[in-house]
TORRODREN-915597 format. One record per residue: residue in one letter; x, y, z of N, C-alpha, C in turn. Coordinates in steps of 0.1 Angstrom, whole numbers, plus 2048, in hexadecimal, padded with zeros to 3 digits. Layout:
AXYZXYZXYZ...
# end
This chain:
XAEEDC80BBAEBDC70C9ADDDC10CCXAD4DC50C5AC9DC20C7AC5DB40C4XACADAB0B6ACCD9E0B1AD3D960BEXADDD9C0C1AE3D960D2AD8D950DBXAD3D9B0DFACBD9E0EAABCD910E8XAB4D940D8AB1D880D5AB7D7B0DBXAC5D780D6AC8D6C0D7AC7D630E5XAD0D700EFACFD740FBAC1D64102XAB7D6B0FCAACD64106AACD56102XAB3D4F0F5AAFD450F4ABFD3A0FDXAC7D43100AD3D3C109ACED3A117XABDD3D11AABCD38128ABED27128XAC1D22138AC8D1313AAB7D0D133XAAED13137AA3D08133A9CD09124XAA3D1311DA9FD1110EAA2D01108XA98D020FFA99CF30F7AA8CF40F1XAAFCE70F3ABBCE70F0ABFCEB0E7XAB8CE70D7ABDCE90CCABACF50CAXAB5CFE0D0AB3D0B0CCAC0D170D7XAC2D100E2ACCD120EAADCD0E0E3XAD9D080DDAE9D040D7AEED080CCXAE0D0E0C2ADFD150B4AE9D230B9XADFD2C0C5AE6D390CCAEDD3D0CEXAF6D2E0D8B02D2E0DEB0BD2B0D3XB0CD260C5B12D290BEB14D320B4XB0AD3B0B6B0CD4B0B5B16D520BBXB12D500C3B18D580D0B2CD520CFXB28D460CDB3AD400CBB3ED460C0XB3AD460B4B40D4B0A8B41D5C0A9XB36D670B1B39D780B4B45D730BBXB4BD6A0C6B55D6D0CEB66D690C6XB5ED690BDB6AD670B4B75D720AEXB6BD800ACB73D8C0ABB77D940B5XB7ADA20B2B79DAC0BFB6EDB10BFXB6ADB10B3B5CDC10B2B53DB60B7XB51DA90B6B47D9C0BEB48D9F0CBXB52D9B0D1B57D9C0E0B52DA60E7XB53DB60E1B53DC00E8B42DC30E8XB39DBD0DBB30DBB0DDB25DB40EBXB30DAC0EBB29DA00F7B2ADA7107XB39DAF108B3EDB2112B2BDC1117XB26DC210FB1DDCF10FB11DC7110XB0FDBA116B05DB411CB0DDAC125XB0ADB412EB0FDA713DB07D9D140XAF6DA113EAF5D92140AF0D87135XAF7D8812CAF7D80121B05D77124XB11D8112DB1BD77132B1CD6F13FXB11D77143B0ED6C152B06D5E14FXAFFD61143AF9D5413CB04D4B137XB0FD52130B1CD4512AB1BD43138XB1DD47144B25D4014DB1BD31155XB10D36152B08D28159B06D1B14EXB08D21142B05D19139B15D0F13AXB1CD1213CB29D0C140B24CFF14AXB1ACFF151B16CFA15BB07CEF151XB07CF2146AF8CE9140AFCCDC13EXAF1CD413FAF1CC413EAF5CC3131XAF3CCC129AFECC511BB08CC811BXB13CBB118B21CC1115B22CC710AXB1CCC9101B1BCCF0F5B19CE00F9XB11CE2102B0ECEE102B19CF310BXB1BCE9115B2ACF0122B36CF2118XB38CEA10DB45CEC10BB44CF9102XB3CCFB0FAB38D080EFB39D130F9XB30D12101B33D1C10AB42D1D111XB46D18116B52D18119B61D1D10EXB5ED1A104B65D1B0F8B63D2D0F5XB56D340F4B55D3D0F8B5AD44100XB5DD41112B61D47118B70D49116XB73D3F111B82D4010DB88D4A107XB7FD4B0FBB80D590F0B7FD670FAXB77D660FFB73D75105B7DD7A10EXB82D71118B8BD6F123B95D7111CXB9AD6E110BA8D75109BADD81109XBA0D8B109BA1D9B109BA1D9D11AXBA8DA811DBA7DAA12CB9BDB4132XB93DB812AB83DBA12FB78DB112DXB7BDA2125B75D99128B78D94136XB84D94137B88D8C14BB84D9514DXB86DA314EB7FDAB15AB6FDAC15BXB6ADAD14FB59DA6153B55D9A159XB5BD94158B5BD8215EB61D8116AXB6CD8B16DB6ED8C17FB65D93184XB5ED9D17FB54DA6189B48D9A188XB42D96181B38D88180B3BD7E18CXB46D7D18AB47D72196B4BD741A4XB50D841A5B50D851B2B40D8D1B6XB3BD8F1B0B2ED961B0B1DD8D1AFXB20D841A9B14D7D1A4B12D721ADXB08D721B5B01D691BDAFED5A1BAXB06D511BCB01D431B5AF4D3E1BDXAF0D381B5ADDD2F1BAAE3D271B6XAD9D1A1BAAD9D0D1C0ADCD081B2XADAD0A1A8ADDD0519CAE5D08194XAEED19196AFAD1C18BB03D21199XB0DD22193B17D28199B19D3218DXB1BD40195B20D4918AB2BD50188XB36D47194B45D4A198B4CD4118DXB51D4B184B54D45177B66D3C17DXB6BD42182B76D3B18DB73D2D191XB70D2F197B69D221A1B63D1C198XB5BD1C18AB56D14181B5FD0B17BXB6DD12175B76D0E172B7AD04178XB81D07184B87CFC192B84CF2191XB74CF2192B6CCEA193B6BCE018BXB6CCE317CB6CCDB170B7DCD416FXB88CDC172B94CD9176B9BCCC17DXB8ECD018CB92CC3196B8ACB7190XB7ECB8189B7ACAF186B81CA117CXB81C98183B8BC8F17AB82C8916FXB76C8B170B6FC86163B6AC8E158XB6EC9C159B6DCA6153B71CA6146XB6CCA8139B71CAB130B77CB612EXB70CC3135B71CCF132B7FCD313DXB85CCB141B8FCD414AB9ACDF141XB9ECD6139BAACDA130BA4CEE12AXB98CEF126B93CFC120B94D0612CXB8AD01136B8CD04145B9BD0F149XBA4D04144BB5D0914CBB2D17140XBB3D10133BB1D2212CBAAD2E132XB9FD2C137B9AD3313CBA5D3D145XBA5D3314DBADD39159BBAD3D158XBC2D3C14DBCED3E149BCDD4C13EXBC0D4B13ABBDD5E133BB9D68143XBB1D5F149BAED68153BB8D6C160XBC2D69160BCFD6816ABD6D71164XBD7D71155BE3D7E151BE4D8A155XBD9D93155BDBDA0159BDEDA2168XBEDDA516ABF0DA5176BE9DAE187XBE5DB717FBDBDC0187BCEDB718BXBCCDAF183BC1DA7189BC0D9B191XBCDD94195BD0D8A194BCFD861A4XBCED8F1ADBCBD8D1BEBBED931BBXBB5D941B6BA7D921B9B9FD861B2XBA9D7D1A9BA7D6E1A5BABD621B1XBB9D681B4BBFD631C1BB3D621CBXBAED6D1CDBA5D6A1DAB96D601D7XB92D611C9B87D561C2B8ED4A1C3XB98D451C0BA3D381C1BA1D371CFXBA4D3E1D6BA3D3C1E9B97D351EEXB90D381E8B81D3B1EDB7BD301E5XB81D2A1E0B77D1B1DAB7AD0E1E2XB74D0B1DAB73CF91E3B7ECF31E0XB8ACF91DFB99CEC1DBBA3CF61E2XBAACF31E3BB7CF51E9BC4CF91E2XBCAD001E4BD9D011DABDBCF31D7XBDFCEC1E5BE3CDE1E3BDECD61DCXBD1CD61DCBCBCCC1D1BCDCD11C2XBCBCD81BFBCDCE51B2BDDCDC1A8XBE4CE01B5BFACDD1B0BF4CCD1B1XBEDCC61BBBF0CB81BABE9CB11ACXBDDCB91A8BDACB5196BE2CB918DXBE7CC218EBEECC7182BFBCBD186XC05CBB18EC0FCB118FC0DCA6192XC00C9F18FBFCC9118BC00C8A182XC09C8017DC08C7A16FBFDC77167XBF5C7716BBE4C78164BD9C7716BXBD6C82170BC9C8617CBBDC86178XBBDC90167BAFC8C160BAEC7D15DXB9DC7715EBA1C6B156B9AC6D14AXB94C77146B93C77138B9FC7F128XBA4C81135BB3C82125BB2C93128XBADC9A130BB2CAA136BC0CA913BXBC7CAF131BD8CAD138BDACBA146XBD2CC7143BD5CD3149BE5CD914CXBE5CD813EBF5CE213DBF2CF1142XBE3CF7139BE3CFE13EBE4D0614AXBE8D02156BE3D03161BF5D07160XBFCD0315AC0AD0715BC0BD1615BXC04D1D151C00D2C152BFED3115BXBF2D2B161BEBD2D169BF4D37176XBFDD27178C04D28186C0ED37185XC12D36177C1DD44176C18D4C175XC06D54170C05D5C172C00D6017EXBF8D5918BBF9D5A197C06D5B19DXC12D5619BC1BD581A2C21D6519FXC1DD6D19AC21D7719AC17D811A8XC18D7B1AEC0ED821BAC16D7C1C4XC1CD801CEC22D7F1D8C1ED711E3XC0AD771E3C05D6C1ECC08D5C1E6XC06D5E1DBC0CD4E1CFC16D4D1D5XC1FD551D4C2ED4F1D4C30D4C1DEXC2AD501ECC2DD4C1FBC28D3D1FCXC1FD3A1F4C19D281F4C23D251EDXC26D261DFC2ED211DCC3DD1D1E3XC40D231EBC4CD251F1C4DD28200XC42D1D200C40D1D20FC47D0A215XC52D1121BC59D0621FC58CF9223XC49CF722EC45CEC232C3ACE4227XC3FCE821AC34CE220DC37CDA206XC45CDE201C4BCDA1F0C41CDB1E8XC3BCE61E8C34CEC1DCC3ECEB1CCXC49CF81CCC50CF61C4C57CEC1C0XC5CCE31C4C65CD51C6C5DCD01BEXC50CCF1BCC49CC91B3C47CCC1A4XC4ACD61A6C49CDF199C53CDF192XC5FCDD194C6DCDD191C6DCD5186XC6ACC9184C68CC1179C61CC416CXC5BCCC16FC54CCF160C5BCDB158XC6ACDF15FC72CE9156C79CE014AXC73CD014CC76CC813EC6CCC1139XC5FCC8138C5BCBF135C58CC0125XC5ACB6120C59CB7112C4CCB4109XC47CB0110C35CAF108C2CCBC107XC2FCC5113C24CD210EC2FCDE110XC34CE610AC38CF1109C30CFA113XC23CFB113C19D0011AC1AD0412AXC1CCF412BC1FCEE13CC30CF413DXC35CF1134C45CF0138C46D0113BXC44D07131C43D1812EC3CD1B13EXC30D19143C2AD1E14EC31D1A159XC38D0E158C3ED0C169C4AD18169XC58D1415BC5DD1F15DC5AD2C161XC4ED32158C4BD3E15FC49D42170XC43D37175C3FD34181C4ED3818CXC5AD31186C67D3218EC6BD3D18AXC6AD4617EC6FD4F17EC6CD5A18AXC5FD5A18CC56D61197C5AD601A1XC5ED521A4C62D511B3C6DD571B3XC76D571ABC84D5F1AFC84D6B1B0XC78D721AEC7ED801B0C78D861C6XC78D781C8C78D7B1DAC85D7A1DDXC8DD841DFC9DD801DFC9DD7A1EEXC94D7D1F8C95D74206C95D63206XC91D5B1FCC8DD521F9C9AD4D1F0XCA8D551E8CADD4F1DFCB6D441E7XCB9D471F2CC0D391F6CC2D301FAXCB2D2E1FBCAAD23200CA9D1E1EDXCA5D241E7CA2D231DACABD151D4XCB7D1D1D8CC3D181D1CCBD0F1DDXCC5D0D1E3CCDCFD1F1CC8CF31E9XCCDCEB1EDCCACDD1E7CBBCD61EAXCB3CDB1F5CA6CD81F6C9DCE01ECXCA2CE51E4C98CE91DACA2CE81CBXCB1CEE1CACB7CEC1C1CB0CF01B4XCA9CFE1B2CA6D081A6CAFD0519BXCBFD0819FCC8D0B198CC8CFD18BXCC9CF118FCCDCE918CCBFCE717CXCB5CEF183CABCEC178CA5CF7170XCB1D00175CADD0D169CB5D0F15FXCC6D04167CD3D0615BCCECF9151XCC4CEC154CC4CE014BCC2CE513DXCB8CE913FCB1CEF132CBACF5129XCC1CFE12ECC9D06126CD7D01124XCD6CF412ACE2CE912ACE5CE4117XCEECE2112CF0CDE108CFBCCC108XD00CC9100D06CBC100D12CC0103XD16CCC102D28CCB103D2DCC610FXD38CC310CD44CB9113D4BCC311FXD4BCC212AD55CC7135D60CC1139XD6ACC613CD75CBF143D70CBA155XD78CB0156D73CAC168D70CB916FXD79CC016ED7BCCC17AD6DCD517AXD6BCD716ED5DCDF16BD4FCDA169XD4FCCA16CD43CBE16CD42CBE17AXD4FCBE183D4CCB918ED44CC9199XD48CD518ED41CE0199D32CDF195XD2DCDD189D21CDA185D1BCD3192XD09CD818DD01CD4195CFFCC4191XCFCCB9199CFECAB191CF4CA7185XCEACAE184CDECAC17ACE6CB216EXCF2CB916ECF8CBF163D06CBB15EXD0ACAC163D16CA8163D12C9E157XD1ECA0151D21C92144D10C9213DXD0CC9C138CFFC9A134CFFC94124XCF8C8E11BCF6C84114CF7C89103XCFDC860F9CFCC8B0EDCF2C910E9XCE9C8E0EECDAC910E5CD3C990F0XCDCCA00FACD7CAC0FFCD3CB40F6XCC7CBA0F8CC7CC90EECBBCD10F9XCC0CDF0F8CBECEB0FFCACCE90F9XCA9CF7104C99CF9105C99CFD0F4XC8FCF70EDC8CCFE0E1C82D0B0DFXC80D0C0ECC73D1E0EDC7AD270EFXC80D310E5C87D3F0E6C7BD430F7XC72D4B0F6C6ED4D104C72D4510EXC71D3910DC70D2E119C85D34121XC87D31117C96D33118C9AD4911BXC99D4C11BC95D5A11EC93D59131XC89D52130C7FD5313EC89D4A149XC8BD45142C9DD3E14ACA5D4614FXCADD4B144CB8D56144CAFD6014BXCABD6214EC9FD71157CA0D6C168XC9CD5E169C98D5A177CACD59179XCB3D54171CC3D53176CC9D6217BXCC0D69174CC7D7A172CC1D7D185XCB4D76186CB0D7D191CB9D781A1XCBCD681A0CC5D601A7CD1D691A6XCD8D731A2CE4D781A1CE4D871A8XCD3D891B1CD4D931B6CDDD971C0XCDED8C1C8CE3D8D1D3CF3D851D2XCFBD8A1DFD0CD821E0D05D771DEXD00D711E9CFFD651EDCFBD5B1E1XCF3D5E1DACEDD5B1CDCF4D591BFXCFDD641C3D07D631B7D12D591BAXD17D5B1C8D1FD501C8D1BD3D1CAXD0ED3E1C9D0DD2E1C8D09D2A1BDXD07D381B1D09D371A0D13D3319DXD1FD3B1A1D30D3A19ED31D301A4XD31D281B3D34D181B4D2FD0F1AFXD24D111A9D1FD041A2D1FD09194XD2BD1118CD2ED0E17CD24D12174XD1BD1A179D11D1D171D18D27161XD21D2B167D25D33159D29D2A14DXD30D2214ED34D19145D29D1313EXD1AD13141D11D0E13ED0CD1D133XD0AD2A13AD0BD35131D11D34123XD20D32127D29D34120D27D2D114XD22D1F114D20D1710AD13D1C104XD07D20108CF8D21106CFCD300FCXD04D39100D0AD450FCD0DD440EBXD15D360ECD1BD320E1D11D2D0D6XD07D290DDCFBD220D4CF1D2C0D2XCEBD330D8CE3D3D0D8CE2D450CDXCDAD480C2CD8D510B5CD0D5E0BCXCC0D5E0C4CC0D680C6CC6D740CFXCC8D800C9CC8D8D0CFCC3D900DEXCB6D8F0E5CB1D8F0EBCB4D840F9XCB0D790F3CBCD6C0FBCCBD710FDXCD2D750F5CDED750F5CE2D80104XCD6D8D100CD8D9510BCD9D95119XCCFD8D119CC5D87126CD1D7B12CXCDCD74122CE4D6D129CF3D7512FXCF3D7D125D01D87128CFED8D131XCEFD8E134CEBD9A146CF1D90152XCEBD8414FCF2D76159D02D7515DXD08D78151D19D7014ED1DD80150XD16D88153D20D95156D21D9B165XD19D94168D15D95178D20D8417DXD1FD7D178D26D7117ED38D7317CXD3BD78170D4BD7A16FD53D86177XD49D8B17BD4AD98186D51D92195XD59D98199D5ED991A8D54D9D1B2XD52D971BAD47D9B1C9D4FDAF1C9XD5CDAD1CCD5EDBB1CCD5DDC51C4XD5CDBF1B0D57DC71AAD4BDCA1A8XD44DC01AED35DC31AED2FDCD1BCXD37DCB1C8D37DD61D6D2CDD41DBXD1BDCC1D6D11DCF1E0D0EDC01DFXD0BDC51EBD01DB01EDCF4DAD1E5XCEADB51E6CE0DBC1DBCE0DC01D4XCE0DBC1C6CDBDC31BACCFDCD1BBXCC5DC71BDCB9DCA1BECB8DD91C4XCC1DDC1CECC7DE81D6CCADF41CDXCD0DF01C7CD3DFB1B8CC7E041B2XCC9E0F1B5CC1E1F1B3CC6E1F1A9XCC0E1C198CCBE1E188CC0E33189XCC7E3D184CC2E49181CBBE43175XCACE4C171CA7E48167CB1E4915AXCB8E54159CBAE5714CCC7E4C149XCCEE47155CD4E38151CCFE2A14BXCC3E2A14ECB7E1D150CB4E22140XCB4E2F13BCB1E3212DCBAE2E126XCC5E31129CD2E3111FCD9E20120XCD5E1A12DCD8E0912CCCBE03123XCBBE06124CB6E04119CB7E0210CXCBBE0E108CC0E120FBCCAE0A0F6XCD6E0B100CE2E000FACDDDF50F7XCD1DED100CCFDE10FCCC6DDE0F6XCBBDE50EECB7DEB0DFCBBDE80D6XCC8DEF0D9CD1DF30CCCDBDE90C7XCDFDDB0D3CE4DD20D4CD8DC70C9XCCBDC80D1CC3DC00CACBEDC30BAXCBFDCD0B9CB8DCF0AACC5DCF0A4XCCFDD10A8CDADD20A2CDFDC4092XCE3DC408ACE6DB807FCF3DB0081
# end
């Protein structure tokens, strides 16, 4: 602690460099463990120092620093020292010590090198759901906009130094798990999501692709919203069944109820290769099947036969379940099912134990 505390003085922004960059590479290599980390977390302002030095005329020193904050921000008492810092800590005319807004800021910048570490940041610090409307409100409160935020990330290349910001795919899903997110997102007069819909293929970053899905998953569970979701001005459906689309052959009758992005699709179709990614699919379909209305514009547009086949191909246990929750709710009669809402359904705990258990015992099963 005390060797820390040393080092501590020599991380001020006006230390001679090379003795500044010796430190901060201390300090990068302690945030490499837990017993480092937890050390660091026991000087706060030795972390209000990473945060300005984020901000130093060397890129050498912003990015080490930064690379640090990454490490620390992976444990959820590193974000929560780093959200009290930035909603607490006073910026002067020369640092900002809103570690949020530092991010952003390096984000929007198109000449940034550092965006791409940045989205890390913000994609460790978005996880913990409990914290995530008091990040919401730091995102509010900077100098960008949602709009501008969705219009970089859905750029074909916004950075011009080679920052792709997949991360920022995370980003979006772990905010959307906050209600206020999902009201922008799915705020009618936007096409917010409409924009987003494309990256449930995107094949160059798993990262990006993984985070938008997560993102739709979230939206679905506003059941007020599913059938707007599922009209053709937004058309969800058509881009949660692709993915899980495979090459097989349909007869006309069963092509023509398909949604059209799912008709006569090409030999060298092949399904999502991310067991989660594909999970988080089958999850957001499960949530689309809350309601009548929802289920029946699953069942007119053939979505089972899309199951049916994925069912066929599917090795994991876990997937397999998560699709059978979908295809057991859709082969069902409106009358054997009796409520318009699922969601409605009081299960008694000790049912919710014993449907657990079965499907446990389904998955561990050989």
């Amino acid at each position: 602690m005390e060797s820390l505390q040393e080092i501590s003085q020599y991380l001020n922004p006006n230390t001679r460099l090379d003795l500044k960059a010796t430190a901060l590479e201390h300090i990068l290599s302690i945030t490499g463990t837990i017993e480092g980390r937890e050390l660091l977390l026991k000087l706060p302002d030795l972390l209000v120092q990473l945060i300005a030095l984020t901000q130093d005329f060397s890129t050498a020193i912003s990015k080490d620093a930064i690379l640090a904050l990454i490490n620390i921000t992976a444990d959820e008492l590193g974000t929560n020292a780093f959200l009290l810092i930035s909603e607490t800590q006073p910026k002067n005319e020369k640092y900002n010590y809103n570690l949020i807004h530092v991010c952003i800021r390096f984000i929007m910048n198109k000449e940034s090198i550092l965006a791409d570490p940045c989205c890390m940041i913000l994609s460790n610090m978005t996880r913990p759901l409990h914290l995530v409307d008091r990040i919401i409100t730091l995102f509010e409160n900077s100098d960008y906009t949602w709009d501008s935020i969705v219009a970089a990330f859905t750029a074909k290349q916004y950075n011009n130094v080679g920052a792709k910001l997949h991360y920022l795919g995370p980003v979006f899903s772990n905010l959307s798990q906050s209600p206020r997110v999902r009201r922008y997102l799915m705020d009618r007069d936007r096409n917010v999501i409409q924009r987003l819909l494309p990256f449930t293929e995107y094949a160059d970053s798993i990262i990006r692709r993984g985070g938008i899905i997560g993102t739709l998953k979230n939206c679905c569970f506003d059941v007020e919203n599913h059938e707007w979701l599922l009209s053709p001005e937004v058309d969800i459906l058509s881009y949660l069944l692709l993915p899980l689309a495979g090459p097989e052959e349909f007869d006309d009758d069963d092509n023509d109820k398909l949604p059209v992005s799912l008709q006569y699709l090409p030999e060298t179709k092949q399904r999502e290769p991310d067991l989660d990614i594909r999970i988080m699919l089958l999850e957001a379909l499960a949530q689309l099947c809350a309601t009548k209305r929802g289920r029946e514009i699953l069942r007119a547009q053939n979505t089972y036969i899309i199951l049916r086949e994925y069912h066929k191909w599917e090795q994991n246990k876990n997937a397999l379940l998560s699709c059978e929750n979908v295809v057991d709710i859709l082969i069902r009669t409106e009358e054997e099912i009796g409520l318009d809402n699922l969601k409605n359904i009081e299960v008694p705990i000790e049912y919710s134990e014993k449907f657990y258990k079965m499907d446990q015992d389904f998955i561990n099963s050989t």
